[in-house]
C-alpha positions in Angstrom: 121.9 107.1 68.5 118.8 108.8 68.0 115.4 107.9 69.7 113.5 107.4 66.5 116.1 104.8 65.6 116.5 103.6 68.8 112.8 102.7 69.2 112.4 100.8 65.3 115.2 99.1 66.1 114.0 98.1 70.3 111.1 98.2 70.1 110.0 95.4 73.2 112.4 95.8 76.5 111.1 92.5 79.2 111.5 92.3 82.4 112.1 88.5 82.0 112.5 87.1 85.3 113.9 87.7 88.9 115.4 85.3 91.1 116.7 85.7 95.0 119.3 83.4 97.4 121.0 82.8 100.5 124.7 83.4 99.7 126.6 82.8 103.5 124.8 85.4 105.9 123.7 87.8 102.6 120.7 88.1 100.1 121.5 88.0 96.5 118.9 89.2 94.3 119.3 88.8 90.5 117.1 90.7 87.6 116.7 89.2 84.3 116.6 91.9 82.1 115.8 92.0 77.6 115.8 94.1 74.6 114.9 92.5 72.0 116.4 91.9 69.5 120.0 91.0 71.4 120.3 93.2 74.5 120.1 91.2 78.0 120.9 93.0 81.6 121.5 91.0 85.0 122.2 93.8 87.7 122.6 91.8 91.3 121.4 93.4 94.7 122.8 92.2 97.7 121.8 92.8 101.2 124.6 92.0 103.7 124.1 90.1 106.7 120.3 89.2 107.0 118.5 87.1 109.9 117.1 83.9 109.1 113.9 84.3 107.4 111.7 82.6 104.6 112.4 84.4 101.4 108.7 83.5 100.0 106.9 86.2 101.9 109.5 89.0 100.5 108.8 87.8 97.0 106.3 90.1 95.6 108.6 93.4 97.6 111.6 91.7 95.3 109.4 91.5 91.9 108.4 95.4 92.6 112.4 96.1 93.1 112.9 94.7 90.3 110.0 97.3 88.4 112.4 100.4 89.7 115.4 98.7 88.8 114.4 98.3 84.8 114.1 101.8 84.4 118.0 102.4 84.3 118.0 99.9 81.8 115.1 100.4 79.5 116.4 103.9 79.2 119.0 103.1 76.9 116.5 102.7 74.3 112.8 103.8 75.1 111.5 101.0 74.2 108.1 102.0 73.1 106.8 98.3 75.1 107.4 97.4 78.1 106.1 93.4 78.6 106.3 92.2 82.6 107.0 88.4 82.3 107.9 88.4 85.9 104.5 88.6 87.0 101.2 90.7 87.0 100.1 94.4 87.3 96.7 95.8 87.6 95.4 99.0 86.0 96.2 101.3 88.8 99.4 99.5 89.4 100.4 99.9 85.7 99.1 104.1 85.9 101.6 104.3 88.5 104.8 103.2 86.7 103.8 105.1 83.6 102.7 107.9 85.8 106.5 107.6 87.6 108.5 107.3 84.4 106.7 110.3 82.9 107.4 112.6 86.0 110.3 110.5 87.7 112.5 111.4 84.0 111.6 114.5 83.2 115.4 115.8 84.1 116.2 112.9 81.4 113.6 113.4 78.5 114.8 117.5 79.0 119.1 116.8 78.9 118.2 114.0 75.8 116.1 116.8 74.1 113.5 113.7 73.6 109.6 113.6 73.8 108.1 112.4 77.0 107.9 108.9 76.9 104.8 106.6 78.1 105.8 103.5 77.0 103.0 100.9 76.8 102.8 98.2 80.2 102.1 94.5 78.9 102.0 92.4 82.2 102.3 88.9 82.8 98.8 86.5 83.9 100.7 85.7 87.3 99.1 86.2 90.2 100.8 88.1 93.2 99.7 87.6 96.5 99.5 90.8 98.9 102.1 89.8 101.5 101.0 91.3 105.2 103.8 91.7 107.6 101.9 90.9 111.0 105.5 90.2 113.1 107.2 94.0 112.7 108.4 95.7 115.4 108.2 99.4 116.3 111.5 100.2 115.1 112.4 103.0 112.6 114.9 102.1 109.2 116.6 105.6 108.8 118.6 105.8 104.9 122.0 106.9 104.9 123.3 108.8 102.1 125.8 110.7 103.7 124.6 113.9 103.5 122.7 116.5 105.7 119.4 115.3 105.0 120.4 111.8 106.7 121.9 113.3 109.5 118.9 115.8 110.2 116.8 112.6 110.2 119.0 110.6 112.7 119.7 113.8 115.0 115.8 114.1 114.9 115.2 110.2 116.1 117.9 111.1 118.8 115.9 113.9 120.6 112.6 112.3 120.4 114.5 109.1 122.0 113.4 107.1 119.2 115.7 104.0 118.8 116.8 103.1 114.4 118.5 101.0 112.4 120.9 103.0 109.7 120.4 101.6 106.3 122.9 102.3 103.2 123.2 101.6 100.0 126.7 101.6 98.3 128.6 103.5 101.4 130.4 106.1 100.8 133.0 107.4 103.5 130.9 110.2 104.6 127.9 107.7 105.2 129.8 105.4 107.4 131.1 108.4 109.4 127.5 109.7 109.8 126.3 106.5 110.8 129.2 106.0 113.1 128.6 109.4 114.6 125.0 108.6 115.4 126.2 105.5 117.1 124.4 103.0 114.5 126.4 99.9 115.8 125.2 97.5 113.2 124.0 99.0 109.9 122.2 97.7 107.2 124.6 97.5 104.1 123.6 96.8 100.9 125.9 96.5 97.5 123.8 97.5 94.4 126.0 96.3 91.2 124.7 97.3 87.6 125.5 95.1 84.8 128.9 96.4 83.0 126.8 95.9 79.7 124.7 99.0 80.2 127.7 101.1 80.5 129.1 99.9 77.2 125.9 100.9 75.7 126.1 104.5 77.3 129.6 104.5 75.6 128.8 103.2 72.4 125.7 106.6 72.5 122.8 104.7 73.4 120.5 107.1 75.5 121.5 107.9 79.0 120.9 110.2 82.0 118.7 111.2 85.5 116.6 108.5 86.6 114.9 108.7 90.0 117.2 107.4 92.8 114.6 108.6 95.6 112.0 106.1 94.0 114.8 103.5 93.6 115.2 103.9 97.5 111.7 104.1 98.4 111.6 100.4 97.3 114.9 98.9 98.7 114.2 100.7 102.2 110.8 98.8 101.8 112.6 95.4 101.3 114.9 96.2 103.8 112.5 97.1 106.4 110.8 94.0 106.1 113.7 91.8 106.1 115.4 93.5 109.1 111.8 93.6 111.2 111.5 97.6 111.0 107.8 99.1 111.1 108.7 102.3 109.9 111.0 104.4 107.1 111.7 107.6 108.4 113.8 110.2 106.3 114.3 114.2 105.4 113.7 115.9 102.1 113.7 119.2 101.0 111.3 121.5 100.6 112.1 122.5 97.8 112.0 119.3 95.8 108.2 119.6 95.4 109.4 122.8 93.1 109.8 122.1 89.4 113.0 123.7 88.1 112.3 124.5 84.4 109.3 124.1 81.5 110.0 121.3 78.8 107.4 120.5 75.8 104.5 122.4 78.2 105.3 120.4 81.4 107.3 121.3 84.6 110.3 119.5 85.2 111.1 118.9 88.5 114.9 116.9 88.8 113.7 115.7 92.5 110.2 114.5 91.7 111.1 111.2 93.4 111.8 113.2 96.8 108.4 115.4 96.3 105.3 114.8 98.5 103.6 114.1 95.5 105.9 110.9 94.9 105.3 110.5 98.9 101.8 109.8 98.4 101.5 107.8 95.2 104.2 105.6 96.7 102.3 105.4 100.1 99.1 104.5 97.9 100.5 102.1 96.0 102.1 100.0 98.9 98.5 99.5 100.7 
C-alpha cells in the first residue's frame, strides 16, 4: 500500500493505554495499541525474575517504554496523528519524539522511498509525576547483544574492577555465551513479544522497515536498572555511528542514529 493511501485511510494511530503485573517472580507489561478505524496492537514485555518492589514508582519509566514501543507499530501506516491517551507530554518532551522519529527512521523513510514524516503529538491531560530513585546502588547494568561491542564493554568493567549486572533482551546463543564468559551469574532476561497482528500487516504490504533498536534499548535498560537497583548503564558504540551513510530528500541518513552521541545526549536530556 502506498503512503498517501495509507494515511487517508489511518489517519489517527493511539497509544490507548498500558498496564503492568506480577506474573510468579516476572513483570508483565502490556501496551494497548490503535489505528483507527480497526487496527489494535498488544505487544507484552516481560522481565524475568524481579525483586519485590512497588510497581507505582516505575510507572511513568513503563508509560515512556511504551512511547518507543509504538513506533514499530505506527509505522505500518504513518499515521499523520499521533494522540497519547496514556498520559501527558510537554512541549520539549513532544520535540523529542518527533525529533527521534524524524532522525531515528531515516533508514526507513529512505528503503520506503517515502517523505520524512513528523506526525502531529496530541497528548493526554494526565499528569505524570517525576519519579526520583533515592535507593540505587553503585552498580553498573551492562546490555548484552552478543556481539563485540558488549563484550568490549564487560572486558572494560573487568579491568577497571568494576562489578555489573548483564542485561539481555531476547538472548540469543552468542549472548548467553558472552555473558557466561564474563562470569555474569545471574543476568537480567527479558522476553520482548510483538503482537503477531503487525506481521500480518507487513505481509499483507502495509509499510515496514528500520526502526531504532538503540533507542528501544536506551529505555528498557532504563526500566531495568531501576527495577534491578543499578545506578548506572554502561555500554560501547561505534564511532562510526555518529557518521550518516547516504543523502535522502536533502537530509543525511544515518542507519545508527540511535547509537550516535547525538541520540546520547537528547536521551540523557530528556531523562533529567
Amino acid at each position: 500500500m502506498d503512503l498517501k493511501n495509507l494515511q487517508k485511510k489511518y489517519p489517527r494511530f493511539i497509544y490507548e493505554s498500558y498496564s503492568c503485573r506480577i506474573s510468579g517472580k516476572d513483570l508483565k507489561i502490556s501496551f494497548n495499541f490503535r489505528v483507527e478505524p480497526g487496527l489494535s496492537f498488544n505487544p507484552v514485555i516481560i522481565i524475568q525474575d524481579i525483586p519485590k518492589l512497588s510497581l507505582a514508582k516505575f510507572d511513568n519509566l513503563i508509560f515512556n517504554l511504551g512511547l518507543i514501543e509504538m513506533i514499530s507499530y505506527w509505522k505500518a501506516t504513518c499515521s499523520p496523528t499521533i494522540e497519547i491517551k496514556a498520559g501527558s507530554l510537554n512541549k520539549e518532551q513532544i520535540n523529542f519524539w518527533q525529533g527521534l522519529i524524524l532522525k531515528g527512521m531515516g533508514q526507513f523513510f529512505f528503503e520506503n522511498k517515502i517523505p520524512f514524516q513528523k506526525p502531529k503529538l496530541i497528548t493526554g491531560k494526565t499528569r505524570l509525576l517525576k519519579i526520583i530513585f533515592n535507593n540505587l546502588g553503585r552498580g553498573i547494568l551492562v546490555p548484552v547483544g552478543g556481539g563485540k561491542d558488549s563484550a568490549v564493554t564487560l572486558e572494560l568493567m573487568k579491568k577497571a574492577g568494576k562489578g555489573v549486572q548483564c542485561f539481555s533482551l531476547n538472548p540469543t546463543g552468542a549472548a548467553l555465551k558472552t555473558m557466561k564468559v564474563a562470569g555474569c551469574k545471574k543476568p537480567i532476561i527479558v522476553r520482548r513479544k510483538i503482537d503477531k497482528k503487525l506481521l500480518e500487516l507487513n505481509r499483507r504490504g502495509f509499510l515496514n522497515g528500520h526502526t531504532p533498536f538503540s533507542a528501544y534499548l536506551a529505555f528498557l535498560s532504563l526500566l531495568a536498572a531501576a527495577i534491578f537497583g543499578q545506578k548506572y548503564v554502561a555500554l560501547s558504540n561505534e564511532r562510526s555511528s555518529n557518521e550518516g551513510n547516504v543523502k535522502y530528500l536533502g537530509r543525511t541518513i544515518n542507519h545508527q542514529w540511535s547509537k550516535s552521541f547525538e541520540f546520547e545526549q537528547k536521551f540523557r536530556n530528556y531523562c533529567k
